[in-house]
C-alpha positions in Angstrom: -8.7 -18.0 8.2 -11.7 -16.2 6.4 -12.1 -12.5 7.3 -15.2 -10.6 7.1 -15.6 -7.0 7.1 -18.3 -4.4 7.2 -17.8 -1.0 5.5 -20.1 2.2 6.3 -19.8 4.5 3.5 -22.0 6.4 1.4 -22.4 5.2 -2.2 -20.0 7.3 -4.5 -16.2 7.3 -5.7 -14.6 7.4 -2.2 -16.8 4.6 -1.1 -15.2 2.5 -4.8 -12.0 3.5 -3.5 -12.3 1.8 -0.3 -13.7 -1.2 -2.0 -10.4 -1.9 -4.2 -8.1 -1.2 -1.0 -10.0 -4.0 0.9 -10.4 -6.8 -2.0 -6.4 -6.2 -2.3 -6.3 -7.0 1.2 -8.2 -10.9 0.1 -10.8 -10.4 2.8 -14.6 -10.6 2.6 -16.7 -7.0 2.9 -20.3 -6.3 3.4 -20.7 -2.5 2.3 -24.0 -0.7 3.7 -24.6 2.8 3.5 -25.8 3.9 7.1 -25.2 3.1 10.7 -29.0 1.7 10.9 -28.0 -0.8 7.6 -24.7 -1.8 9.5 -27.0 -2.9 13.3 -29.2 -4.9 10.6 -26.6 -6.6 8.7 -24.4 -7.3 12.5 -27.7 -9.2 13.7 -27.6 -11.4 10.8 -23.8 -11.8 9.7 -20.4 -12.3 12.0 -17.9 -9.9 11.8 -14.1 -10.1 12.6 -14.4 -5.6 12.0 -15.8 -2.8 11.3 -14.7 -0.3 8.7 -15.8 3.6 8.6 -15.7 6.3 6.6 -14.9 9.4 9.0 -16.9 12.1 7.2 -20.3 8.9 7.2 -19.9 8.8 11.2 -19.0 13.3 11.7 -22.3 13.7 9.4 -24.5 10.4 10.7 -27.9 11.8 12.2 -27.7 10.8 15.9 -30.3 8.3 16.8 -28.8 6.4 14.0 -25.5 6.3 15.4 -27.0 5.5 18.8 -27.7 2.0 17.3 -24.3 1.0 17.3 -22.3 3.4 19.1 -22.1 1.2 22.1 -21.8 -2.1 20.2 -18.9 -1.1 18.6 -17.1 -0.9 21.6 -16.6 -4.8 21.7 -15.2 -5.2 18.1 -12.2 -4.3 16.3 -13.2 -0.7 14.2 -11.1 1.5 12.2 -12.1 4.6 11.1 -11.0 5.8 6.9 -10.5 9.4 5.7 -9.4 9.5 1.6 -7.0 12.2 1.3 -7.5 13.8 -2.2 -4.3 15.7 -2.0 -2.1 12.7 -1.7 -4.4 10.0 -2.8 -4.3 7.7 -0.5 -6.2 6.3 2.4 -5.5 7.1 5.6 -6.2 5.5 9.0 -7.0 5.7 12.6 -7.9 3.3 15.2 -10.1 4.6 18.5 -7.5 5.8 21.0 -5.0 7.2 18.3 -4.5 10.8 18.5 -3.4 10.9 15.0 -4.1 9.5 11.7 -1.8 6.3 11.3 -1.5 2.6 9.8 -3.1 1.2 7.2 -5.9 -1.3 6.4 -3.4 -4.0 6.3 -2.2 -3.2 10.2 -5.6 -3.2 11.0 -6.6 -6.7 9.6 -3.6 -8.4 10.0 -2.7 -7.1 14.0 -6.7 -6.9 15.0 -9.1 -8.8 13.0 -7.6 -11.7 12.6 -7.2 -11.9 16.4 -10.7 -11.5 17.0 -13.4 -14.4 16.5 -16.5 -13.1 14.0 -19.8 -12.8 15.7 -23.0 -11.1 15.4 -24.9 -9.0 18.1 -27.4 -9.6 20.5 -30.0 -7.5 20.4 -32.0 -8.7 23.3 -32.6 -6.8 26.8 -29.8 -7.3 29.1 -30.3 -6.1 32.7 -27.5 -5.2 35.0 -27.6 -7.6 37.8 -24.9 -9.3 39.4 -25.2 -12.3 41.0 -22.7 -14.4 42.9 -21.5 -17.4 41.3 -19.2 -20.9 41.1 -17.6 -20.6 37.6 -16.5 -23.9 35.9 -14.8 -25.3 32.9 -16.8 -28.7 33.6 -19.6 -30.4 35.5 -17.5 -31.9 38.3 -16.5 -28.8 40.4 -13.7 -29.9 41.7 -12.1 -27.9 44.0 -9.3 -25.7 43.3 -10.6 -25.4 39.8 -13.4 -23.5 40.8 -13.7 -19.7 40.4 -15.8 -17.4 42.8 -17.0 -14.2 40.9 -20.3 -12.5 39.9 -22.0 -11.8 36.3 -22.7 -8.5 35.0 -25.6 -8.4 33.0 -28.3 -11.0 32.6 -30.8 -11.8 29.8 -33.2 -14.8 29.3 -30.9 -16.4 26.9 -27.2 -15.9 28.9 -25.1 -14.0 31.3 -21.5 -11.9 31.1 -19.5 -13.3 33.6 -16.4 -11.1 35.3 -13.3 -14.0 34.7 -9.3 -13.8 34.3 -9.2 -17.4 33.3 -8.5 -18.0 29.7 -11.4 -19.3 27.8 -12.2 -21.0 24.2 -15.5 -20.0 22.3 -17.6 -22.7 22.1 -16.2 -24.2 24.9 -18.4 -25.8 27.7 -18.9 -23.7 30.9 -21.0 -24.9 34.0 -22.3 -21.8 37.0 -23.9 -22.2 40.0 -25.5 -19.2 40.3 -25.7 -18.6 44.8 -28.5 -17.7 46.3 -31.4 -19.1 43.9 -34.4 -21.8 45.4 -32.3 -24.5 43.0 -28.8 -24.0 42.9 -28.1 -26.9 40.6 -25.7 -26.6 38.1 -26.6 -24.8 34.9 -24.7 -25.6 31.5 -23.9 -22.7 29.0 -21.5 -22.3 25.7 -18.9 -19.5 25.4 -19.8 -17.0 22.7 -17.3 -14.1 23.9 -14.0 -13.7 25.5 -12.2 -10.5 26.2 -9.0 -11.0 28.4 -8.2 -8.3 30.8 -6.9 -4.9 29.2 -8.6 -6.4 25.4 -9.8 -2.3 24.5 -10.4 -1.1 27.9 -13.3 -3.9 28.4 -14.4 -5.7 31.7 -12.7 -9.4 31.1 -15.0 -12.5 31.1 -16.9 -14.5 29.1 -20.8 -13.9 27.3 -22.4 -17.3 27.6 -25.5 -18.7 26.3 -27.5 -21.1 28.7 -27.7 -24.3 26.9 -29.1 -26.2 30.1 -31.3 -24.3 32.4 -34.1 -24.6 34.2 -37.1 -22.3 33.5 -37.1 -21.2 37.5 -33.7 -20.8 38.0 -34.3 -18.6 34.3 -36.9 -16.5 35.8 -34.9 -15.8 39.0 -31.9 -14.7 37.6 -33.7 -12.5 35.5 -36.1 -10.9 38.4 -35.4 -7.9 40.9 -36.8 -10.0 43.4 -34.7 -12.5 43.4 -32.1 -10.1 43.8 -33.6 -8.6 46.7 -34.3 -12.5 48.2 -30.9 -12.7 48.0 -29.5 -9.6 49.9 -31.7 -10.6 52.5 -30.5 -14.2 52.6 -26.7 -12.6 53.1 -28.0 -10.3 55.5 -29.1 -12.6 57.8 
């Protein structure tokens, strides 16, 4: 399995350091020098993890940390800190409360459990609307889930699940409560089983086959309000 890494660190001898641990390790690395570099590069290139150098993130000017700070939350990240008194790197993973492990833990235990991707970087809008959740078209009963998304966009939907899922596996919804409630098609990009780093379990799916009302009224306040006053009465 091929492993890709980005590294955050300034340019400079520390930064060289880090380089030789991670190419000992037989992994690939993108190394950019600022959080803003790093949201470009995830746009364009999958990751399996992100590497940081402690003192980058402590000095990083905040709007440029507010690029990523909340992306980071759905991948694998371990933070780096060169110790010059003992020469050596040391380690620590979000939810430590001390310095521990080593690159090898990290990429071996976490990365290699988590499939690369890239971000999305287009608007997303909290709405949750009641669904069917399927793992074909047929719906057959008893191997249907009732649930709700969590965010919207044009393009997909998060969608709250404790079924075990494959990315790039087929999904079909029926999303309740629209004009047309015909089946809509989609493709698993992300999975996160319950208690994956504190995250809500489901799946991110892209709509493969939609149509463009069904689009628009999944993506429109009104519909939501349509909808409460369909349940209501």
């Amino acid at each position: 399995m091929s492993i890709r890494l980005a590294l955050v660190s300034p340019v400079g001898e520390i930064r060289d350091i880090y380089a030789r641990a991670i190419k000992a390790l037989d992994v690939q690395c993108d190394v950019v020098t600022t959080f803003k570099e790093l949201y470009y590069s995830m746009e364009k290139v999958p990751y399996n993890g992100i590497l940081i150098d402690l003192a980058t993130k402590t000095k990083a000017p905040h709007d440029d940390l507010g690029l990523v700070e909340n992306i980071l939350e759905y991948f694998p990240v371990l933070y780096l800190k060169w110790e010059e008194s003992t020469k050596a790197i040391r380690t620590y993973y979000p939810g430590q409360h001390l310095l521990g492990g080593d690159l090898g833990d990290f990429v071996g235990k976490q990365c290699c459990l988590f499939d690369a991707r890239t971000i999305s970087t287009e608007k997303r809008l909290g709405f949750h609307h009641c669904i069917l959740l399927s793992k074909d078209s047929a719906f057959r009963e008893g191997k249907v889930e009732r649930t709700i998304t969590l965010n919207v966009s044009e393009n997909g939907c998060f969608i709250f699940t404790n079924q075990e899922w494959t990315i790039q596996s087929d999904v079909w919804i029926i999303v309740k409560g629209l004009s047309d409630e015909s089946p809509i098609m989609g493709e698993v990009r992300w999975f996160f089983k319950w208690g994956f780093r504190g995250q809500d379990p489901g799946i991110g799916i892209k709509f493969i086959q939609i149509k463009e009302s069904q689009m628009h009224e999944i993506c429109s306040t009104k519909s939501i309000d349509e909808q409460r006053k369909r349940r209501i009465r």
